[in-house]
Phi, psi and omega in degrees: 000117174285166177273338146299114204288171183271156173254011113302023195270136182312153178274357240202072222244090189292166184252149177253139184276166180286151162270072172348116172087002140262141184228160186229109171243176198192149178204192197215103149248036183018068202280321198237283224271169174288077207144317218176133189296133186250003221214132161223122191242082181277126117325107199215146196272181222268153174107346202280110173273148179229128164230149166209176170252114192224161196314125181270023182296141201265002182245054175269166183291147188322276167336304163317297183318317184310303203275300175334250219322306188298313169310010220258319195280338154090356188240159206226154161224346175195146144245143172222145184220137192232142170225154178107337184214126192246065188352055192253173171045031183239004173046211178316313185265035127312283185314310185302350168289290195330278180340309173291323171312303190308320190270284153346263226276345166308325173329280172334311169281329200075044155213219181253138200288359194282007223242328188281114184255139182220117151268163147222191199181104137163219184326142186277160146044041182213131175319137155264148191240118186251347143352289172336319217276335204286335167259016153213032165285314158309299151345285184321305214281339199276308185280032175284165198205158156313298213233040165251045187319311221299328180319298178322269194298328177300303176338305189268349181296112197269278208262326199267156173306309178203175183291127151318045178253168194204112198213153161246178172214121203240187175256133144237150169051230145291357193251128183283113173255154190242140158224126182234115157299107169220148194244130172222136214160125174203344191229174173048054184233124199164070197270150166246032179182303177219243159227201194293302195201147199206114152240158207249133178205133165213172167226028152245156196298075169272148150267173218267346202271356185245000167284303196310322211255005152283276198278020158280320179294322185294348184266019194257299193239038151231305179277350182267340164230070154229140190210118181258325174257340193115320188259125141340141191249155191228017158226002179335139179201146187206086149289169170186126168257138142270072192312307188107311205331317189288009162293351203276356207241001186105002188279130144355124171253107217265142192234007179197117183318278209291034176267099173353311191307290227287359176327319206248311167297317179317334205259330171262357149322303202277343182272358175271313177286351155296337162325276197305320199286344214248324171289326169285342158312307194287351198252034188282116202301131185062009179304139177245346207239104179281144143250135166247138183235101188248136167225141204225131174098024183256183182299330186194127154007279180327307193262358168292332195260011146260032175233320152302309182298343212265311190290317179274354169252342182278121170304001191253316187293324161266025156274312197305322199262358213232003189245337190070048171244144122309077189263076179261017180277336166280011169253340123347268183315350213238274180303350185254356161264030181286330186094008176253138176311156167167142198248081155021280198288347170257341185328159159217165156184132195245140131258140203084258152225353176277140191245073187289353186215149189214117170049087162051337189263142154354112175286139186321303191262030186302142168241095186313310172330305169281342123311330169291334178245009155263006172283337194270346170319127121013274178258161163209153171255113179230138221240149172217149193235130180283288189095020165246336163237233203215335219280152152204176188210174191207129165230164193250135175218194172215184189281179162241099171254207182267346180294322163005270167305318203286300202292307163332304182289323159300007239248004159262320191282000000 
């Protein structure tokens, strides 16, 4: 975890309000770090629907294989995150950690260990001694609390600068429902599903198959289009609980993502998780640079956004952004080795609102200047126009600096 805050870090920090039917607590079991709380332990009352999105990596971590299995049955009773160790690559004992974590906090909690969802996040392929859990699970389970979110998101934090929340507040039925978000992420970041690690609290009454079939769909053009390095994560994980409480307050008990009430959550579901997808863009290890990367005028959704990734992944286009150069001949190049259509002589492509390139060329009226001092931005925008179709897709990326390498190349030691 750096000590630097990201210079893209929100100015803004919401305090997240309590969740019905969630309690929260953190603690320091010196799984890695020093120091500092490693261990995050919700509580969730009975009745708790669980969906979740995990990683399509052909390598995943143990705590994944645990949540497959365990989602099928759709009901939560605890979670525990862990950071500093992503129990991956650990083989038998890798699982006999999972079983043991599982078994610990049910104990704790009083519930069934199949009722316990476990993520971890950090070093690959060094045993986790899940031993640890066993001198504060209790401890945990007595101070969990309401109102610990900012704890919660310090907890999973491996690489990143600072905590990841997020939160709404929406109308269903007669009832005002809260959803709260928290996230972690700054590196190995290119999710096939979701991001490294995200869990989600609402406390309205969804069931778990129209919860799943909700944030399957929401993770399409928000976690799923962010990409800070290129790699896949081999612990992606995206939960989402559902308490239910607010039936008690008059809220609808929804038994199918297209059931019409649900209308105003789909949509602040999907704007939190875009929250949340957009801070780990900013907090993308050693970033000076938000990019958002739009391409417009291709053949299909599908293939604008695998010619945005293409662009937004090239280590080239990103030093040109992280030097504040407008370089578009590397962005040329991005697009035409995406495997997507796409025609030379129609190219189009801006930073900004400046249109440095046209029909295969220089545009006629480039003004070096005026691109050299919007380069110099914070954020930037780079828009590329096909000129073949109707379709366009947009992913969020950061520049490549050299604190990259440095925090990578240090990142066991």
């Amino acid at each position: 975890m750096s000590t630097a805050v990201s210079p893209l870090a929100p100015t803004r920090v919401p305090e997240l309000p309590p969740v019905a039917g969630v309690r929260l607590a953190t603690a320091a079991a010196g799984i890695r770090y020093q120091g500092r709380t490693d261990v995050l332990l919700a509580v969730l009352d009975k009745g708790t629907s669980v969906a979740g999105v995990l990683t399509r990596s052909k390598c995943p971590s143990a705590p994944v294989e645990w949540c497959r299995t365990r989602l099928k049955a759709g009901r939560a009773r605890a979670l525990v995150v862990n950071s500093g160790n992503a129990n991956a690559f650990t083989g038998r004992t890798g699982r006999a950690a999972t079983r043991l974590t599982a078994d610990l906090a049910a104990k704790a909690a009083g519930c069934r260990p199949n009722e316990v969802f476990l993520a971890s996040t950090g070093v690959i392929g060094e045993p986790l001694d899940a031993s640890r859990f066993a001198g504060v699970m209790d401890g945990l389970v007595a101070d969990a609390d309401a109102d610990r979110w900012r704890d919660a998101a310090q907890a999973i934090m491996t690489t990143d600068t600072f905590p990841k929340v997020a939160t709404a507040r929406v109308r269903l039925g007669a009832a005002t429902v809260t959803i709260n978000g928290i996230a972690k992420g700054a590196g190995m970041i290119a999710p096939d599903m979701a991001t490294m690690l995200a869990f989600v609290f609402t406390d309205a009454p969804i069931a778990a198959p129209a919860l799943q079939a909700l944030i399957g769909r929401a993770v399409v053009d928000t976690f799923n289009a962010v990409t800070v390095d290129g790699d896949t994560s081999t612990s992606d994980t995206l939960l989402a609980f559902a308490t239910g409480a607010a039936a008690a307050r008059g809220a609808p008990r929804i038994a199918r993502a297209g059931d019409p009430r649900l209308a105003a959550f789909r949509k602040a579901l999907e704007a939190l998780l875009a929250d949340l997808a957009e801070q780990i863009a900013r907090d993308g290890e050693g970033a000076r640079k938000l990019v958002e990367v739009v391409v417009e005028g291709a053949v299909s959704k599908r293939s604008a956004r695998r010619i945005a990734l293409s662009i937004a992944n090239s280590p080239l286009v990103k030093t040109a952004l992280a030097g504040e150069d407008a370089n578009w001949g590397r962005v040329v190049m991005a697009v035409g080795k995406a495997g997507e259509p796409a025609d030379r002589d129609r190219l189009s492509i801006w930073f900004g609102d400046t249109r440095v390139a046209h029909r295969g060329a220089r545009d006629p009226g480039y003004d070096e200047a005026e691109v050299s001092a919007y380069m110099k931005r914070p954020e930037i925008r780079l828009r590329v126009g096909l000129g073949l179709g109707r379709s366009r897709d947009r992913v969020l990326t950061c520049d490549l600096t050299k604190e990259y390498v440095a925090i990578n190349g240090d990142y066991r030691s």
